[in-house]
N, C-alpha and C positions, 0 to 999 in steps of 0.2 A: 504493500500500500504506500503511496507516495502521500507526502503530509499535506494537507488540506488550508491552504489560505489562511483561516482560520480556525481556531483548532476548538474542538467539538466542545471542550467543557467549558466555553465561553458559552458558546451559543444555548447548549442543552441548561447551563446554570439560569440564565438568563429565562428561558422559557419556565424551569419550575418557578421561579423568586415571582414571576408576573401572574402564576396560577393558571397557565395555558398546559389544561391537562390532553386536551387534542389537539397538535396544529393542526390538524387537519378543517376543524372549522374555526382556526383562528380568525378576528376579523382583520380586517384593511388594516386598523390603526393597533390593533397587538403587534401587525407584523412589522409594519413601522417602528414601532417603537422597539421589537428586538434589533432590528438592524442596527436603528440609531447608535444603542445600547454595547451591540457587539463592535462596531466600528469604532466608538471612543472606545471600548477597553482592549483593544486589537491594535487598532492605529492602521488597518487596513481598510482601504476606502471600499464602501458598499457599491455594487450596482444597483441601482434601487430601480425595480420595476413594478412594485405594488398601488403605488396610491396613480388614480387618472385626475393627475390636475394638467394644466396648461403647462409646456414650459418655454413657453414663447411672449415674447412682451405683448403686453397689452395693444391692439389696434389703435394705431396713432390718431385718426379719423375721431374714435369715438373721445378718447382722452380727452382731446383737444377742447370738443365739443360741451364734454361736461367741468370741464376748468371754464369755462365763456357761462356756461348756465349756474355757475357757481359766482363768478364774479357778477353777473345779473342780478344777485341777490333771491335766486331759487331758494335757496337750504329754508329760508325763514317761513315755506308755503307749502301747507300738506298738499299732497297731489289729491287730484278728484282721484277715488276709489274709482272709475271707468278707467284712468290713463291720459296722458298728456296727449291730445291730441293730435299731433304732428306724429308720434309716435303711434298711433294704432292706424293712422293713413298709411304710412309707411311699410309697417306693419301687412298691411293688407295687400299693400304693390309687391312688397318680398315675396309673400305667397304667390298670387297670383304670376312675378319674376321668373320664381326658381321652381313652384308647384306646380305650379300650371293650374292651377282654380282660383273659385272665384269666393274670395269669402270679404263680407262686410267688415268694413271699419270697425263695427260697433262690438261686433264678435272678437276681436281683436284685443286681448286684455293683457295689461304687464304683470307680472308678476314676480315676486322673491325669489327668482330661478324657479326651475324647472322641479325643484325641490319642493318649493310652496305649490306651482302649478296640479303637480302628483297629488299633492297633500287636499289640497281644494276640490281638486277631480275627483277622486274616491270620496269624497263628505260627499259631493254634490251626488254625483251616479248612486252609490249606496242608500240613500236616500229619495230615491225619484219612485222608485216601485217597491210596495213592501214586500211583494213577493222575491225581488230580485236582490240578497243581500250576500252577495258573491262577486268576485273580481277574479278571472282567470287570467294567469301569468302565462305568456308564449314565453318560456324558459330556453337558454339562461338569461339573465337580469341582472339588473342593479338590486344589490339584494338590501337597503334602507327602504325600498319602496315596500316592502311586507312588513318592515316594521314600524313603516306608516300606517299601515294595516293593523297591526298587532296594538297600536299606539290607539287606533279610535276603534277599536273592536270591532272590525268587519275581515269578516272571513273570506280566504281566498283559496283556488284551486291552481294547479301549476304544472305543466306536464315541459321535459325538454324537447325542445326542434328537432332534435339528429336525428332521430330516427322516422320522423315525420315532414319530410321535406317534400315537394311537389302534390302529386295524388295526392299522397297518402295525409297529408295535410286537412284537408273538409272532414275526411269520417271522424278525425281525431279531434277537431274543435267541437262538431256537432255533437261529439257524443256527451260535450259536458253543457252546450248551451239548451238542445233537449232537454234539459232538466228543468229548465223554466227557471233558474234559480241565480243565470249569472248576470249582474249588471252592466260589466264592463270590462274588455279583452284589452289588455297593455303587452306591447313589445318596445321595443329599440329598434331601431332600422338606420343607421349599420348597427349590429348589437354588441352591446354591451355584456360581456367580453370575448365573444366569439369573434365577432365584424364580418359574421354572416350577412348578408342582405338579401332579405324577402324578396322574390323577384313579381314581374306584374302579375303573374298569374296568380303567384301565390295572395297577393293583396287583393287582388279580383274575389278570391274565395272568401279569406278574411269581409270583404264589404260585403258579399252576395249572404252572406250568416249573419252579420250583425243586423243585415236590413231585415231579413227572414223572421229572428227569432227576438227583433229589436233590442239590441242590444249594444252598448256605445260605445266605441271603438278609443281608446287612449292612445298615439301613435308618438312615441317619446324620441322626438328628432335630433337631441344631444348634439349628436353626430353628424350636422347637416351638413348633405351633398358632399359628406367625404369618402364616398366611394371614388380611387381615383383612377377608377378602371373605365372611367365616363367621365368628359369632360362637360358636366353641370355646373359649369362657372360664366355661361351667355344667360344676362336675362333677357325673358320674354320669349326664351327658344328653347327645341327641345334638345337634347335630352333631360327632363327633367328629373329634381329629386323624387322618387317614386312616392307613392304614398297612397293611401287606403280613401283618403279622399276621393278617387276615382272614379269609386265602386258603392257610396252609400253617402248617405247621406246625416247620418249618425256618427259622430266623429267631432273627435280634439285633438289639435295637433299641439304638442310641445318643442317651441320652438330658443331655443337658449344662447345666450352671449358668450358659454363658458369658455365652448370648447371653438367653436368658429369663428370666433372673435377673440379668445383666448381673454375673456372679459371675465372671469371667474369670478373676481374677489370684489364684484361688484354685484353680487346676486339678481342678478337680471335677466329677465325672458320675455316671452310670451305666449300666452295659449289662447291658440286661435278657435273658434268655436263653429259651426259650421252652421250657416244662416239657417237652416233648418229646426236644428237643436238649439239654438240661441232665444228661436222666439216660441219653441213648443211649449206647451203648458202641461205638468202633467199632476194630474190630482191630489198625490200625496204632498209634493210640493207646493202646491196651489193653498194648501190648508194649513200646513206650516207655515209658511212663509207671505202670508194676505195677498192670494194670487197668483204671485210672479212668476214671470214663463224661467226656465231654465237658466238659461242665459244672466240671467238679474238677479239670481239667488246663487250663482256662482260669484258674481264680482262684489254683491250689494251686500249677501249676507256671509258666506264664507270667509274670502278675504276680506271684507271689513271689520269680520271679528276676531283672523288672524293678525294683521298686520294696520288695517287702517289706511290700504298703500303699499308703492312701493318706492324704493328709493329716488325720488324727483331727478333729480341731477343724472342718476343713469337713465333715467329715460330717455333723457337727449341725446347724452352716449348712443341709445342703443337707436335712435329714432335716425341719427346721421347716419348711422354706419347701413343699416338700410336702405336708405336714402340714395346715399353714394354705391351700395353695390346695383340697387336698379337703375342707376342713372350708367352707369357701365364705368365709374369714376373708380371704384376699387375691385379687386376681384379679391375677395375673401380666401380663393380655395389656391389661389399663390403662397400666401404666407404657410398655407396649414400643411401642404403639400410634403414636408418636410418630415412627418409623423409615416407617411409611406415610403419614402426612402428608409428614414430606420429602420421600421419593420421588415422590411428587403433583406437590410443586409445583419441583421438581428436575425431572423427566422435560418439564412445560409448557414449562420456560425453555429444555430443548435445545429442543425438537419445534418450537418457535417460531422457531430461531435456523437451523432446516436440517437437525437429526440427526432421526435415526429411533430407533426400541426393537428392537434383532435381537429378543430373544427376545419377541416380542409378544404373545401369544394362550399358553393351554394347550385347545387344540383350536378352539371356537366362543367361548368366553372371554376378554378383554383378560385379559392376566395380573395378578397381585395388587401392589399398592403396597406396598414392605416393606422390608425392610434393604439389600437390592441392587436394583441393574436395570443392562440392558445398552443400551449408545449406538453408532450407526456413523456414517458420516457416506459421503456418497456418492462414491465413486471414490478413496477411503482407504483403504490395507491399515491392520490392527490397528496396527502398529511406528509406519506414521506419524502416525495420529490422536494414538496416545500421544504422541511426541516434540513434535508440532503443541501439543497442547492446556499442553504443561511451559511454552511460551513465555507461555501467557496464564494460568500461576499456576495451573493443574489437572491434579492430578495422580492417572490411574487406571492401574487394569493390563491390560495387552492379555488377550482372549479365547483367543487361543490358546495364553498359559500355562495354563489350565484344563483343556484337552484337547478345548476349540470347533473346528469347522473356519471358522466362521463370522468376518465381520473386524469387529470393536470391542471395545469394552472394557465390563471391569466398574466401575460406579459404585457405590462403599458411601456410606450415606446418614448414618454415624454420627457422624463429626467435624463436621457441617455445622451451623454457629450461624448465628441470623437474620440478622444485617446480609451474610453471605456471599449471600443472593440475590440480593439488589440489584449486590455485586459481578459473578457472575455473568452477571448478565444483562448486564452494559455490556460486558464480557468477550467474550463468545460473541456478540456483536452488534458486534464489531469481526473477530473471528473470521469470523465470516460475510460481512462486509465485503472479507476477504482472502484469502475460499475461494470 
């Protein structure tokens, strides 16, 4: 056995003293914080591939914009709970841009990321029908979103993609929205952490079920139009960011700052409503809430009793940066383009060392190079590739915190600087030497 980067009774110490009796379903921020943990008492620098934040500067366009609405003396004015106007116009041209549909201004709502948007979507859908108090996850996921779930007590059902991909896709939704019981189907598209991408057919199915068995389709766009196997960076032209829109007319789309704007740490989004669902009325709501269609009992009663709002000053931020991608004045998927080259050349260095791509293909397709992708390694459950890989300074988070049944992990490509491949590579070529 050749010695390990890191030698084991750092890492293994580290994980009893934090009471992480399984890595396997450690979260994001345990494994975080071993790395941290192991890298000061090592003095060996981590590759950190666990946590998916940005790691690209903030969009100069929007900065700009909300330093000017801050010097305008914004900060001192609660925003209207509907949104800054200029921002949900905008808002509406982006979709219409990059979607290709057509949704109203008014459906058009900011919110505290994508985070609060989730969080308000399940209050509001869990509550429209009493019979429908279920939310089915197209697994894997961002796994906070269940514990949004778990947080306001509404139950959810969850099955993973892999082995459900094309066909085989309708019998396996239907078999859970035939129950009559589920209010609302959420995925990611590119997903989170596969970077699988639903193709049209597959979203045709998805809208042709949600319309059928009415049901409200949550469509978590994080990741917009970063598939860069398609160049969706012309607005007003196709190929568009695909989307469920298409196909029904039941439907939210979350649309976020974070990651396509690399606007994170400004919590900022929007969730687009679809003029249909915006102005529907539907009884249980109606009696709760003195009337109000859908739509108004999302922005007026939800987030207003979440938040009151969302941050004024990023509104503008995010209202410009809109602005300027429909006017053809920035192209957003230039800066971000950079997260698929890593994964390029990230994905060659395992694949070379022994590991494989769980999520490989989206049907007859190698799947997209982009912000994630997923690694196994053969005759490794998830819990030990993770703990395996801490010893050689690499630190990702098992697939089955996501709601995978599949064993490996997710690799984010956004901390990753140049001189780390080379490390890397000697890494996982000692690695391979010891597995």
């Amino acid at each position: 056995m050749e010695p390990t980067p890191i030698r084991k009774e750092i890492v293994d110490g580290l994980i009893s003293e934090l009471g992480i009796q399984d890595f396997g379903k450690a979260t994001i921020r345990e494994v975080k914080q071993v790395a941290a943990m192991a890298e000061q008492q090592s003095g060996v620098e981590y590759i950190k591939m666990e946590m998916g934040i940005p790691g690209l500067p903030a969009a100069k366009i929007g900065v700009e914009a909300q330093i000017k609405a801050l010097q305008n003396g914004i900060a001192s004015q609660y925003p209207d709970i509907q949104g800054y106007p200029e921002l949900k116009k905008q808002a509406s041209r982006f979709v219409k841009a990059f979607v290709g549909i057509d949704i109203a201004a008014e459906g058009c709502i900011p919110v505290v990321g994508s985070m609060q948007g989730a969080f308000a979507s399940f209050l509001t859908c869990s509550q429209a029908d009493p019979k429908k108090d279920t939310v089915l996850f197209i697994d894997p996921g961002f796994p906070v979103q269940k514990m949004q779930l778990q947080v306001q007590g509404v139950k959810y059902e969850t099955f993973d993609v892999y082995d459900y991909r094309g066909e085989k896709l309708r019998p396996k939704i239907e078999s859970y929205l035939s129950k009559g019981n589920i209010c609302a189907v959420i995925y990611s598209n590119p997903n989170n952490p596969s970077w699988v991408c639903l193709t049209e057919d597959e979203l045709r199915t998805i809208g042709e079920l949600a319309t059928q068995y009415d049901t409200i389709v949550l469509e978590d766009l994080a990741y917009f139009a970063m598939d860069f196997r398609k160049d969706l960076s012309v607005p007003f032209q196709p190929p568009y960011q695909p989307s469920v829109g298409h196909y029904t007319d039941n439907y939210m789309l979350l649309i976020s700052g974070s990651k396509a704007f690399s606007y994170a740490g400004e919590r900022i989004a929007v969730v687009c409503i679809s003029d249909h669902l915006f102005r529907r009325h539907y009884p249980a709501l109606a009696q709760r809430y003195e009337g109000l269609p859908f739509g108004l009992v999302f922005s007026t009663r939800m987030l207003y009793a979440l938040s009151s709002g969302t941050s004024h000053s990023a509104q503008y931020a995010l209202a410009e940066l809109f602005r300027a991608a429909c006017d053809g004045e920035y192209n957003f998927r230039d800066d971000v383009r950079i997260y698929g080259e890593r994964a390029r050349r990230l994905k060659e260095i395992f694949q070379r060392h022994g590991f494989y791509i769980v999520y490989d293909h989206d049907l007859d397709e190698p799947v997209a190079d982009g912000f994630y992708f997923t690694i196994g390694y053969p005759n490794m459950t998830s819990g030990e590739l993770a703990r395996e890989l801490m010893y050689y300074g690499v630190s990702a988070i098992c697939l089955t915190t996501t709601g995978s049944h599949q064993q490996g992990l997710r690799v984010c490509t956004s901390f990753i600087e140049d001189h780390q491949y080379e490390q890397l590579d000697e890494r996982m070529k000692i690695f391979a030497m010891n597995n």
